[in-house]
N, C-alpha and C positions, 0 to 999 in steps of 0.2 A: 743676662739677668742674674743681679745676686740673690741668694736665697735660698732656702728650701722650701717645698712644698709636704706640706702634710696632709696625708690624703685620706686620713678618717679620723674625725674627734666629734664629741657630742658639743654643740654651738652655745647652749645654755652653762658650759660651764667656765668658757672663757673668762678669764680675771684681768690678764697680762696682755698687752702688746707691746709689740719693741719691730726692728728690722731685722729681728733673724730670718722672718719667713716672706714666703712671696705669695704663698696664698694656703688659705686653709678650704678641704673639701670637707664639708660639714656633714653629717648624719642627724636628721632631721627627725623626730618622733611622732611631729605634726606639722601642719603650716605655720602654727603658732611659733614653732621654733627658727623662722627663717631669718637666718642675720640681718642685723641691721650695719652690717657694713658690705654692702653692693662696692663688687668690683676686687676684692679680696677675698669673700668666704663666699662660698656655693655652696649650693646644698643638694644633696640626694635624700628620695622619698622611696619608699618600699615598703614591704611588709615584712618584718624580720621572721623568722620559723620560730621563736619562742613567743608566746604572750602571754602579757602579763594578767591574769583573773584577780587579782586583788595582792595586797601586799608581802601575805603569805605562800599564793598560789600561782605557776604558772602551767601554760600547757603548749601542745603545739599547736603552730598556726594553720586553720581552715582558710577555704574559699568562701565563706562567709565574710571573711575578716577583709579577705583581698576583695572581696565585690564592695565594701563599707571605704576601703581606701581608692580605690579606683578613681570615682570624682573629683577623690582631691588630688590624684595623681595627673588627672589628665585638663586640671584648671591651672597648675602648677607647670605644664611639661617643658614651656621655653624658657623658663629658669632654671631647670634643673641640667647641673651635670651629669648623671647618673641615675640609674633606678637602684635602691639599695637602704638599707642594708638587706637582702636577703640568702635565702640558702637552704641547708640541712640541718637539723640539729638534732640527732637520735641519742640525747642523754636520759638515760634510763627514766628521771625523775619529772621529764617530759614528756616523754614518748611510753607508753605501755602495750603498744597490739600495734602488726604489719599494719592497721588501719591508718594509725594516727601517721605514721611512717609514710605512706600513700598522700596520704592530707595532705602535708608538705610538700612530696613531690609535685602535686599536681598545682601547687599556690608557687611553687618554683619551675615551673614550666610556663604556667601563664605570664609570671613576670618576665623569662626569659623574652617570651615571646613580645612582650610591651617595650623592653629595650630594643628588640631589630626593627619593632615598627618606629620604631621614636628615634632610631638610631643612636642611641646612648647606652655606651658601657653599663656594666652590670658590676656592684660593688658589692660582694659576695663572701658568709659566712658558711664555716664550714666546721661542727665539734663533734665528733665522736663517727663522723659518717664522710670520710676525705674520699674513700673509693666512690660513694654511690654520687656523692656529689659532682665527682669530675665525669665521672662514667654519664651522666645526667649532661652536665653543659656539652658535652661531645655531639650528644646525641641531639641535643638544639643548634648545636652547627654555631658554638660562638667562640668567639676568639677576644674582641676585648672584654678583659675581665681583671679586676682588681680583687684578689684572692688575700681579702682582710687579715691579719693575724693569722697567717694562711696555716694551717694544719697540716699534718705530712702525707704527702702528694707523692703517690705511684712513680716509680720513676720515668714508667714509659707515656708519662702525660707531661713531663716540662718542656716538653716542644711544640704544643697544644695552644697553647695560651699567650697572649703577648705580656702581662703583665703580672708582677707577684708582690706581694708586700709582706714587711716582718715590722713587729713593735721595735720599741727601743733600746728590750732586751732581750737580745736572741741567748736563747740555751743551746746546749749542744746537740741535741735534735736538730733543731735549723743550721749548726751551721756546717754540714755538708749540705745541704739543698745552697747556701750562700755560695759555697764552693762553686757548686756543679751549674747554675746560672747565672750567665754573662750579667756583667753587670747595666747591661741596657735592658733589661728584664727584670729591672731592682725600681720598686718604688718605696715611700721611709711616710712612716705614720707612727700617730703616739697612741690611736683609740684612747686619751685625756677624756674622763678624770680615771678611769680604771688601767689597772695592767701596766703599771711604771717598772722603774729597774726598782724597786725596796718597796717589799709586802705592808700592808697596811697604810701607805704612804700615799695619798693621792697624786697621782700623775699630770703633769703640765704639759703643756705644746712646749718649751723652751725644751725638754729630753729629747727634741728631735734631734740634736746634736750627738746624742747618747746612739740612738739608731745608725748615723751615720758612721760614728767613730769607730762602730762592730761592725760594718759594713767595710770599713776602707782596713782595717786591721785582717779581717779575714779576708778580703781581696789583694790586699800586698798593694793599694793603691792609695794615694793621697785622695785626705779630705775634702780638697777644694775637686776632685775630682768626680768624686761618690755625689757632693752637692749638684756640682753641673751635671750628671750626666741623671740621677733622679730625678731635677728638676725637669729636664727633657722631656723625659718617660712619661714623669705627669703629666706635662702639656700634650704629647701625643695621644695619651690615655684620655684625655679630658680635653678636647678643642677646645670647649667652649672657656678654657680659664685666657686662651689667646687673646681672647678679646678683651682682656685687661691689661694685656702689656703695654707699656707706655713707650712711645720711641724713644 
């Protein structure tokens, strides 16, 4: 299969299709937002650890918020690749007392615990909290995990996890974690419209190109090779996109 797979963009903001990709993993904010192209875009549902209170304010996510998504999560669940986007996110202007910090954990525990019932990966955010967060999935006992925009990761945990992902502009921060993980432990995402290669720019699915060419540059390995072997990854990370291949 030609292609790349991009494995996390928000679905409402697609403009563009062409054949560069082979599927897109979608990050869903509701039901409302579930593609209308079956068979190409999947979606994952979860409760992200930031929420939104109005357009000035956010806070971190309660189990109030996870008990109001639930329903929809579990009307949704054989469509869904993934539970996600979830996670940590202890940014100061979020999080104020151990309390709120626990909240999260405990609405990231539960979700963990909804993916090994459901048997689907967990597509996981991680900002300002990289230790507590890997320290946390260990301690749930999971392994596929799609580590979004992944934050920088302990070193004695990249043998923990089967799958990592980087946007489309790796800085130098990432790229020794690129170095130090095989490339069959490389997945490629745009997280479109936010977080492109050029500030204030909005980001497309077509930079996944962009992702790969830092990819095979810091691995000393050809493009066509970084493509085939992510796209792999994805499909092992995500069975259920198998079921759109075409013979």
């Amino acid at each position: 299969m030609q292609g790349f797979v991009d494995c996390h963009y928000f679905p409402k903001f697609l403009d563009l299709m062409c054949n560069l990709w082979s599927f897109f993993v979608c990050v869903c904010s509701h039901a409302s937002c579930f593609p209308r192209f079956p068979g190409f875009i999947f979606p994952c549902l979860g409760v992200h650890p930031v929420q939104k209170v109005s357009p000035e304010r956010q806070r971190g996510a309660s189990l109030q918020d996870l008990d109001a998504a639930l329903p929809i999560i579990q009307k949704y669940k054989d469509q869904l690749v993934a539970i996600g986007e979830v996670g940590l996110d202890f940014t100061p202007r979020y999080v104020s007392s151990d309390a709120d910090k626990e909240g999260q954990r405990q609405v990231l525990i539960r979700q963990a615990q909804l993916a090994k019932e459901l048997d689907l990966p967990l597509n996981v955010h991680s900002r300002s909290a990289g230790r507590p967060t890997i320290h946390l999935l260990k301690e749930q006992g999971l392994s596929s995990i799609l580590l979004h925009n992944s934050a920088p990761v302990p070193s004695d945990s990249t043998d923990v996890f089967t799958w990592f992902v980087f946007v489309d502009f790796i800085p130098p921060s990432k790229q020794k974690l690129v170095k130090q993980l095989p490339l069959e432990n490389i997945c490629l995402e745009t997280d479109s419209p936010v977080l492109g290669p050029e500030k204030q720019v909005r980001n497309e699915p077509t930079n996944i190109s962009i992702s790969a060419e830092y990819v095979s540059k810091i691995k000393g390995v050809s493009l066509q090779m970084v493509m085939e072997v992510t796209t792999q990854n994805a499909l092992r990370l995500f069975p259920k996109l198998k079921s759109a291949l075409r013979p």
